[in-house]
VOMARKE-181084 format. One record per atom (N, C-alpha, C): residue number from 1; chain; atom name; x, y, z. Coordinates in nm, 2 decimals, padded with zeros to 4 digits. Each point is the difference from the previous one (the first is absolute). Layout:
% residues N
   num   chaine   atome        X        Y        Z
   NUM        A      CA        X        Y        Z
...
//
This chain:
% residues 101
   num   chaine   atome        X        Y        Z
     1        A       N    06.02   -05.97    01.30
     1        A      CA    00.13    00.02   -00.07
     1        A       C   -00.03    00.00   -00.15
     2        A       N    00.08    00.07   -00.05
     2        A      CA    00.00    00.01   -00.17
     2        A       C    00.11   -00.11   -00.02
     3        A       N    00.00    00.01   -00.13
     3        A      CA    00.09   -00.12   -00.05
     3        A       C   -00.01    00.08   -00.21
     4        A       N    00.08   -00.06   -00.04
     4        A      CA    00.01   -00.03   -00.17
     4        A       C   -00.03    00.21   -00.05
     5        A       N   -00.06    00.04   -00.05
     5        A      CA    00.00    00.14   -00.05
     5        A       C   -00.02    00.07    00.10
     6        A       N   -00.11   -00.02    00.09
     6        A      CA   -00.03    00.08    00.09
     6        A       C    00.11    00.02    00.07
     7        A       N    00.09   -00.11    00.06
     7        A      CA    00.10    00.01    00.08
     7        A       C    00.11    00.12   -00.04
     8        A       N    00.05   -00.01   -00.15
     8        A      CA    00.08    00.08   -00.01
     8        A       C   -00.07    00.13   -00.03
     9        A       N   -00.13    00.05   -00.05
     9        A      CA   -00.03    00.10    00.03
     9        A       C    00.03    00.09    00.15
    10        A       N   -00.04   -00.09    00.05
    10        A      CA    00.01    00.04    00.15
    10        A       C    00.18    00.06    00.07
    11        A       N    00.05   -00.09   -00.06
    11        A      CA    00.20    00.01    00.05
    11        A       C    00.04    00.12   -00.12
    12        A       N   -00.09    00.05   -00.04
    12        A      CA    00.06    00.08   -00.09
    12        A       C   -00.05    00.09    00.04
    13        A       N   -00.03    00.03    00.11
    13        A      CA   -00.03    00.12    00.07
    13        A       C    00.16    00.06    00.04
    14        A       N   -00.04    00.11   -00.01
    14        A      CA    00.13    00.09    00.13
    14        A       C    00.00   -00.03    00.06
    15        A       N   -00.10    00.00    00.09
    15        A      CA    00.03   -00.03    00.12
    15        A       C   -00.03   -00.13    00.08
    16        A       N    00.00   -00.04    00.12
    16        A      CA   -00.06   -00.10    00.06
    16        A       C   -00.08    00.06    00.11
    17        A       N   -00.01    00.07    00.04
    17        A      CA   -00.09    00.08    00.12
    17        A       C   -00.04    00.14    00.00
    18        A       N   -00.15    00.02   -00.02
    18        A      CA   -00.02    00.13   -00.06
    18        A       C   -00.12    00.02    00.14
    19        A       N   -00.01    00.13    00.03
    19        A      CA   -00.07    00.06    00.07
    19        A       C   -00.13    00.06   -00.08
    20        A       N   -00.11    00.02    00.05
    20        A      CA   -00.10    00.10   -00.11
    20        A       C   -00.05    00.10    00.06
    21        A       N    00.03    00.13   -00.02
    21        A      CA   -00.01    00.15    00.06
    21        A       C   -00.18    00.01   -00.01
    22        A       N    00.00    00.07    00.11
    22        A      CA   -00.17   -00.01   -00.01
    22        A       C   -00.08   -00.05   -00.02
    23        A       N    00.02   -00.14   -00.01
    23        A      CA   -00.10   -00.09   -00.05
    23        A       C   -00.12   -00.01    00.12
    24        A       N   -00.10   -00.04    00.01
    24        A      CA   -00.08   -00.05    00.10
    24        A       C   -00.01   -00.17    00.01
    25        A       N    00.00   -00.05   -00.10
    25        A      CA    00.07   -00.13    00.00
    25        A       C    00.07   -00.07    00.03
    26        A       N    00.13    00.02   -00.05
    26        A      CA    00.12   -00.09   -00.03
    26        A       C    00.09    00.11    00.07
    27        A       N    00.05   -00.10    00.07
    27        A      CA    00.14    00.13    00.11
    27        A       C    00.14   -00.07   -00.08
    28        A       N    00.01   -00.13   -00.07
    28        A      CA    00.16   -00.03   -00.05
    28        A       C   -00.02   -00.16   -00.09
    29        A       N    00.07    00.00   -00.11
    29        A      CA    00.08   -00.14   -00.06
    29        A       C    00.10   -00.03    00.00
    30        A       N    00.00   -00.12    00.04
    30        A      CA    00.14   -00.07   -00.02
    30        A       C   -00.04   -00.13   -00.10
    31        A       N    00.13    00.01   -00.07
    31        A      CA    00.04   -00.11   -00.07
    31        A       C    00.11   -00.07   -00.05
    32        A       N    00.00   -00.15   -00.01
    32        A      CA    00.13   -00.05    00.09
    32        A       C    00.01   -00.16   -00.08
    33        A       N    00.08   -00.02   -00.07
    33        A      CA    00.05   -00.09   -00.04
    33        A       C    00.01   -00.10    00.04
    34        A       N   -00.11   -00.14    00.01
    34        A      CA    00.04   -00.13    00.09
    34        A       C    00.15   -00.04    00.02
    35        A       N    00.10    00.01   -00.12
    35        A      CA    00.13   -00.05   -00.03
    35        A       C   -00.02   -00.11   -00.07
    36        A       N    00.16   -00.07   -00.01
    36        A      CA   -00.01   -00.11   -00.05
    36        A       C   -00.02    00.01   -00.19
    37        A       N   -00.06   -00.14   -00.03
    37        A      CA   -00.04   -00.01   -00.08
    37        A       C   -00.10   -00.01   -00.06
    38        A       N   -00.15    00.10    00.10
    38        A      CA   -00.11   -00.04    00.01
    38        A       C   -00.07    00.07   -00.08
    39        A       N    00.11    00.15    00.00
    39        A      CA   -00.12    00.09   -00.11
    39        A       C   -00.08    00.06    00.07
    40        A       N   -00.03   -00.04    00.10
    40        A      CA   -00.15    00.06    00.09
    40        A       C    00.08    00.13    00.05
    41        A       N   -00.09    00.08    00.00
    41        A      CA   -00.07    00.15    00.06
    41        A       C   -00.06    00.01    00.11
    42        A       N    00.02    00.06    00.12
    42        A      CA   -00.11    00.04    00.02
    42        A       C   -00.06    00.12    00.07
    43        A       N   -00.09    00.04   -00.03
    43        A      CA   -00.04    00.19    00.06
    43        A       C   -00.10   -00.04    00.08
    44        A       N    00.01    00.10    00.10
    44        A      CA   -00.05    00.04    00.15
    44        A       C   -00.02    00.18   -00.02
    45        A       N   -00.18   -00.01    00.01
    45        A      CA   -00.03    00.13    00.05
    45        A       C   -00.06    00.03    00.10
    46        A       N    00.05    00.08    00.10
    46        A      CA   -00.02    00.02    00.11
    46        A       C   -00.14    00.12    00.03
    47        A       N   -00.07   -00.02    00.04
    47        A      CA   -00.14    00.09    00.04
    47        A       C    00.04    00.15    00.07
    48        A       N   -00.06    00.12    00.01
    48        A      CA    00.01    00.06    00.08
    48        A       C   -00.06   -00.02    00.13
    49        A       N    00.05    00.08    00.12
    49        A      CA   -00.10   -00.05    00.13
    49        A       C   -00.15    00.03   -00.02
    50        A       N    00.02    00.12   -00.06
    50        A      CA   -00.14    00.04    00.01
    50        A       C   -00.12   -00.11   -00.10
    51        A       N    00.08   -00.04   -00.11
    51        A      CA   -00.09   -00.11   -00.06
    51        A       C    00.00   -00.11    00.08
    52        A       N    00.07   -00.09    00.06
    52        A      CA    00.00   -00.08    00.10
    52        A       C   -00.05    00.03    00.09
    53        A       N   -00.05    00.06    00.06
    53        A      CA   -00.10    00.06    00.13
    53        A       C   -00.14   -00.03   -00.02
    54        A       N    00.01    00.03   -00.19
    54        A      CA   -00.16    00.00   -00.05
    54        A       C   -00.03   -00.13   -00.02
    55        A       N    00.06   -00.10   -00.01
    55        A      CA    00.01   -00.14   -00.06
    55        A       C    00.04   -00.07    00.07
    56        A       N   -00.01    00.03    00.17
    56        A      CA    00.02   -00.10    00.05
    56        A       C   -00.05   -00.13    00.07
    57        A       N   -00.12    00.02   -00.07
    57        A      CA   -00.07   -00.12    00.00
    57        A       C    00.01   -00.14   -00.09
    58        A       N    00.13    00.06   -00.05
    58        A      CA   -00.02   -00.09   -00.11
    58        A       C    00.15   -00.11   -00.03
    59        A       N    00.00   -00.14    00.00
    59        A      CA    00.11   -00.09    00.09
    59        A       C   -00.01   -00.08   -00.16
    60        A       N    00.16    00.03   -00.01
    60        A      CA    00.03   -00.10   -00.12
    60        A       C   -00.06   -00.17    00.03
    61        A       N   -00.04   -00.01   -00.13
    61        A      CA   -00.06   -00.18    00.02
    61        A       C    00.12   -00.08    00.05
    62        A       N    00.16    00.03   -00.01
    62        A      CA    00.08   -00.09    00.03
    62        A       C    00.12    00.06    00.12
    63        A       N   -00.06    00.11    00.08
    63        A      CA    00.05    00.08    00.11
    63        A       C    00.01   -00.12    00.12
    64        A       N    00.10    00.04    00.08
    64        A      CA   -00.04   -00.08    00.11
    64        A       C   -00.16    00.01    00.10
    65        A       N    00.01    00.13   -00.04
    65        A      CA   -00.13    00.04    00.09
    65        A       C   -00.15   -00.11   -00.03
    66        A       N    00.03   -00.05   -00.10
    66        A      CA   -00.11   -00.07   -00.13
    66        A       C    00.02   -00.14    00.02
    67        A       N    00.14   -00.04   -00.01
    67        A      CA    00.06   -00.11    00.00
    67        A       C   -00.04   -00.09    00.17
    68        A       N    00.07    00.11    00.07
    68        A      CA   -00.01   -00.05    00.21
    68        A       C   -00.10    00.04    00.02
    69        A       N   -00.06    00.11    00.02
    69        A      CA   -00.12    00.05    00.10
    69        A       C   -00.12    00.02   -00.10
    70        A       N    00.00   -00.07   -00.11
    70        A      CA   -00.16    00.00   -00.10
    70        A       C   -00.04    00.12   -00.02
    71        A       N    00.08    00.10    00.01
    71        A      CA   -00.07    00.13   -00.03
    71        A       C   -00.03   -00.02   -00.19
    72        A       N   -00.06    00.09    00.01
    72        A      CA    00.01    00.04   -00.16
    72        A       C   -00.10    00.08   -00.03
    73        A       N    00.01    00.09   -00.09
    73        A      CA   -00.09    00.07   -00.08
    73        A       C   -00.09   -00.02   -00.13
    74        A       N    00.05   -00.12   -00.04
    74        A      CA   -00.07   -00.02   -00.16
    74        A       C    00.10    00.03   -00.11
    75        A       N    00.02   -00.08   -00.08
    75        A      CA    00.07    00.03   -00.13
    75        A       C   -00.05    00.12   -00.07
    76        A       N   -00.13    00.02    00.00
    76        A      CA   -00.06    00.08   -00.09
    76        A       C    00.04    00.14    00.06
    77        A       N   -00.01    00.01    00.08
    77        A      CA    00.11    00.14    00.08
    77        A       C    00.12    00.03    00.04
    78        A       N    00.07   -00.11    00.00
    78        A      CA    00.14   -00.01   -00.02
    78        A       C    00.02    00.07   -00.18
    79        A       N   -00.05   -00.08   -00.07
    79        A      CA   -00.01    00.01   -00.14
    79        A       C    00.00    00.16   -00.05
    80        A       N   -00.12    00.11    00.07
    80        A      CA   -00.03    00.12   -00.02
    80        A       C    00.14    00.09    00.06
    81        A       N    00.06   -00.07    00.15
    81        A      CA    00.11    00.09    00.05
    81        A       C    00.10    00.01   -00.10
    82        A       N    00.06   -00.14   -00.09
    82        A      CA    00.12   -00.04   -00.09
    82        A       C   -00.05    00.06   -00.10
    83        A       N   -00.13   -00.05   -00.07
    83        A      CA    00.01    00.14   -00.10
    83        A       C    00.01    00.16    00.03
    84        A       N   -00.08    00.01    00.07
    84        A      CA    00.02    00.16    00.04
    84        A       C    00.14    00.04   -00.01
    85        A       N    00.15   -00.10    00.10
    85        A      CA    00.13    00.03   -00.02
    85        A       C    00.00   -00.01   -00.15
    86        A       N   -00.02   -00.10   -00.06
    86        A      CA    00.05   -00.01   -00.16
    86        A       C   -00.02    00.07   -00.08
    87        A       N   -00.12    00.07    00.02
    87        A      CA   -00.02    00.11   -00.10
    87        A       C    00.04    00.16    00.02
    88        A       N    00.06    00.07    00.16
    88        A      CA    00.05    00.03    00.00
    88        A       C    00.14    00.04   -00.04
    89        A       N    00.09   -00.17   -00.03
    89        A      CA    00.09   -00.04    00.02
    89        A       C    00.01    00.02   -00.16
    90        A       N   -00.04   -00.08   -00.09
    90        A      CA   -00.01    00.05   -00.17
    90        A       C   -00.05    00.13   -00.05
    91        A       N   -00.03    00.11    00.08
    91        A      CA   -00.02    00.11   -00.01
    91        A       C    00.11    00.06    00.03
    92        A       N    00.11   -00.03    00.06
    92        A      CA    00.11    00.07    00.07
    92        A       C    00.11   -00.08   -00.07
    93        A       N    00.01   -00.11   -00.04
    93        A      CA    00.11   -00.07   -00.07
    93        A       C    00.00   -00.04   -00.16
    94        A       N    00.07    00.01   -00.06
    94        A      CA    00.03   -00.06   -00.13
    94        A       C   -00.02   -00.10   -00.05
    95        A       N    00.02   -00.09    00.10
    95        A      CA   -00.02   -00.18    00.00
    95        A       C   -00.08   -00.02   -00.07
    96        A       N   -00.02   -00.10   -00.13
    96        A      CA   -00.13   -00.03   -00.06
    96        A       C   -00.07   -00.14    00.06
    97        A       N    00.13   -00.07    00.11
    97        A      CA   -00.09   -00.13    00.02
    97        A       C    00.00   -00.03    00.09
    98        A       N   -00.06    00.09    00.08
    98        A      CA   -00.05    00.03    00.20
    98        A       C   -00.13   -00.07   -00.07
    99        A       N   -00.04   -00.12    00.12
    99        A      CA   -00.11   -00.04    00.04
    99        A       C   -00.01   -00.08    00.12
   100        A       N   -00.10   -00.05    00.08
   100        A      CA    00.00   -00.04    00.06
   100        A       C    00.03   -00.16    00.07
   101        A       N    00.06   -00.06   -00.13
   101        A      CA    00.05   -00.13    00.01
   101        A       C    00.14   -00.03   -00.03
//
């Protein structure tokens, strides 16, 4: 979640759900206002299938898959798939304060 500048960068979008035409990437963002009084943000980008096909070896550190059944792939490749979306993702967006945390 964003919060403080980044946050309102973010709500000062047009839009809240954007699709991305051709990408091999990123198939859509959403982004979505905790409420309240919290200020928090937060954006969700969604993979294409075909990138998820390629990457699917690879189990968020805090997935259930990771969490219940001890799967996991390693941070350090989780790390390569997120950046890979991120730099995509700052290539295609305006945003100045997309990162990974």
């Amino acid at each position: 979640a964003f919060d403080g500048e980044a946050a309102k960068q973010w709500e000062a979008l047009p839009w809240r759900l954007a699709e991305f035409q051709d990408d091999p990437v990123l198939s859509k963002i959403v982004v979505r206002s905790v409420g309240g009084d919290t200020g928090l943000v937060t954006v969700v980008v969604h993979s294409t299938h075909a990138f998820s096909e390629g990457v699917a070896d690879v189990y968020g550190a805090t997935s259930t898959a990771a969490r219940v059944g001890g799967a996991g792939s390693g941070a350090a490749r989780e790390g390569d798939v997120v950046g890979q979306m991120l730099e995509v993702l700052k290539a295609r967006c305006e945003c100045k304060t997309i990162s990974p945390h």
